[in-house]
C-alpha positions, 0 to 999 in steps of 0.5 A: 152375332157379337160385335167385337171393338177395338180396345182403346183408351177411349173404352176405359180412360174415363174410369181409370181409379184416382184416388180421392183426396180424403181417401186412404190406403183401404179406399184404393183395395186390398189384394192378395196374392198366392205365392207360388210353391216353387216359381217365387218369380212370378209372384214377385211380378205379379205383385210388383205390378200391382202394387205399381199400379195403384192397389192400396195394400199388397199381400202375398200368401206364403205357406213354407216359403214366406222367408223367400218372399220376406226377402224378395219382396219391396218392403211395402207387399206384406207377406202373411199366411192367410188371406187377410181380412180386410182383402177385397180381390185375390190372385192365383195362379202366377207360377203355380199354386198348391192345391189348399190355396187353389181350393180356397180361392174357388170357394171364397165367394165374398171378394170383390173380385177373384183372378185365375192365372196360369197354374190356377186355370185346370182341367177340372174347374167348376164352372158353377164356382165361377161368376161375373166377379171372376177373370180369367187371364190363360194364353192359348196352352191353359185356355185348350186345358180348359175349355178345349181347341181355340180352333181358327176363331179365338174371339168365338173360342173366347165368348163362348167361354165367358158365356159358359164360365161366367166369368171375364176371360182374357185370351192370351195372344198377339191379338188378345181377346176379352170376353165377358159373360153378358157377350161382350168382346174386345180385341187388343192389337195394342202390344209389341212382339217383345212381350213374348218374354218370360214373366209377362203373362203374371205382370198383367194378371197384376195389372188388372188385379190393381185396377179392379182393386181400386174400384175400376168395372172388371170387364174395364179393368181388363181391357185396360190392364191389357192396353196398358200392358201393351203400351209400356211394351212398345214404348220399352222396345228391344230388350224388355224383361217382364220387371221392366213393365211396371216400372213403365206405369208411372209415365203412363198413368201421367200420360192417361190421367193429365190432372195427376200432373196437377194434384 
């Protein structure tokens, strides 16, 4: 039987990326993210917050709308057609994504590490495409469409989908569960009821997309984009919208990593 823990930053603070002295952009990752077909907002989230928390270099990958995002967008995420070369983590899914980019996504086997968000987790997933550098991050709705009912147990729901994935999966929920393939389990009581606004769910996909870019373990960089995501919820309080959340990272970065004060 597997023993859930409790997330904390005693779990992960210790490996939290600090960039070294002599490191440059590249050092700290490369992430590419799908733009959405027609949700641009969450995109933008999605890439805000990677970008805030660390990631080297953003890119978001625009078919026909890339003016939208050129225009949109801070003036240091990239937009470019393609996935770039030099790219070490992808994101889809934040807003929806088209079927090409799904595709491709599922196929590219030689990133660091791929993350499937919202419209990116469907019914038809190929499990055998999936692997530990995999995280999936649904909320209740896209977890059912693709593993089938939570039933009265998510964090059961949640292992057993990691198990049978292979991949990371985050649970989406008040309490919400991470869940790896080699069994083990985190749950996270660490957030605010004001997080149940629109656009959170594709911050935090940016959030971990960021860690693990910089090099923090996957199943690490989960529980602590989770975490993080919840703290900066209840230190906003009343009247958080889902842009606010990055905003609140460079005070809690500060905060887990005292020495940053110092260098």
């Amino acid at each position: 039987m597997t023993t859930a823990k409790t997330n904390a930053p005693d779990l992960w603070q210790d490996v939290l990326p600090v960039p070294s002295p002599d490191g440059n952009k590249y050092h700290r990752g490369f992430v590419a993210i799908y733009g959405a077909p027609a949700l641009t907002g969450a995109t933008r989230l999605a890439a805000h917050a990677c970008n805030r928390i660390g990631a080297g270099l953003v890119s978001v990958v625009a078919e026909g709308n890339a003016d939208i995002f050129r225009t949109s967008l801070a003036a240091d995420i990239m937009v470019t057609q393609e996935v770039p070369a030099k790219a070490t983590v992808a994101l889809g899914g934040s807003g929806g994504i088209s079927t090409a980019h799904l595709q491709e996504l599922l196929s590219n086997r030689h990133l660091k590490a791929r993350l499937f968000d919202a419209d990116a987790l469907t019914q038809d997933m190929a499990m055998g495409q999936l692997d530990a550098e995999t995280i999936m991050t649904p909320h209740r709705g896209e977890f059912e469409r693709v593993f089938g009912a939570v039933g009265d147990d998510p964090e059961v729901a949640a292992i057993q989908a990691a198990e049978h994935s292979g991949a990371i999966v985050v649970l989406k929920a008040p309490h919400t569960v991470i869940a790896a393939p080699d069994g083990r389990l985190v749950i996270n009581r660490h957030a605010s009821p004001y997080l149940a606004k629109a656009g959170t769910g594709d911050v935090l996909a940016g959030l971990i997309a960021g860690l693990v870019a910089q090099g923090m373990p996957h199943f690490l960089a989960a529980c602590a984009g989770v975490w993080m995501h919840g703290e900066a919820a209840i230190r906003f309080g009343p009247g958080l919208i889902a842009s606010d959340i990055p905003d609140m990272m460079p005070s809690l970065l500060r905060d887990l990593l005292p020495a940053a004060s110092d260098t």
